[in-house]
C-alpha positions in Angstrom: 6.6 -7.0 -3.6 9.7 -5.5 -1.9 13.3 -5.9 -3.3 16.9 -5.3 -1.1 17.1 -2.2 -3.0 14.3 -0.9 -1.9 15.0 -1.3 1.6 18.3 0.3 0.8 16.8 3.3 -1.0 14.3 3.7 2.5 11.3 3.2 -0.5 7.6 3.3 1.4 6.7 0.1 1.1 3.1 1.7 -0.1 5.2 3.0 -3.2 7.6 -0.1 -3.6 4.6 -2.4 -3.9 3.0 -0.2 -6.1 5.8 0.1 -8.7 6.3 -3.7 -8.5 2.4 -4.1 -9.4 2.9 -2.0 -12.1 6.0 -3.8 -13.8 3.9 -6.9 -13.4 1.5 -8.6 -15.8 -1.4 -7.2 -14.5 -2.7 -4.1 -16.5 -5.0 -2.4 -14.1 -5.3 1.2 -12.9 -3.2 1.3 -9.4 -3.5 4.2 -6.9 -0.9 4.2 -4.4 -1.5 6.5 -1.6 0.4 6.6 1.6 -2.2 7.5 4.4 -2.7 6.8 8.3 -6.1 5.4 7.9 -8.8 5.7 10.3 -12.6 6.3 10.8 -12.7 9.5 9.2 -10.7 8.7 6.5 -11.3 5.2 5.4 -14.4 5.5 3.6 -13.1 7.7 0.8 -9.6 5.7 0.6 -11.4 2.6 -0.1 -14.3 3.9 -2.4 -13.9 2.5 -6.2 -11.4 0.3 -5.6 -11.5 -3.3 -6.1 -8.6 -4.6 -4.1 -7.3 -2.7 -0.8 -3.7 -4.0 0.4 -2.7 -3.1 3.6 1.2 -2.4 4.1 1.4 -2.0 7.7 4.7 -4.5 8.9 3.4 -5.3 12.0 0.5 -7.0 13.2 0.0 -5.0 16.6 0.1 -1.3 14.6 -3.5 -2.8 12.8 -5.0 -4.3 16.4 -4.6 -1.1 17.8 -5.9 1.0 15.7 
């Protein structure tokens, strides 16, 4: 999901993954949305999607929030 280049270009990760999806095989509408998510918020990031990836690096960021 995530090239060297992108790493060297400091690319979101939300935004690297989401241009890889799209220059896949896969032909399905993609939002890519870079967010802190939380109780307030979650609800309408999530609604009509089918697949929800989460980019956080780090396991401990997800635990404690």
């Amino acid at each position: 999901m995530f090239t060297e280049s992108d790493a060297t270009n400091r690319l979101p990760k939300a935004i690297a993954a989401g241009e890889s999806y799209s220059q896949s095989q896969f032909r399905h509408r993609r939002r890519t949305e870079i967010a802190d998510v939380n109780h307030s918020n979650v609800e309408r990031l999530i609604q009509d999607c089918d697949v929800v990836i989460d980019g956080t690096g780090q396991f401990w960021p997800r635990v404690l929030n």
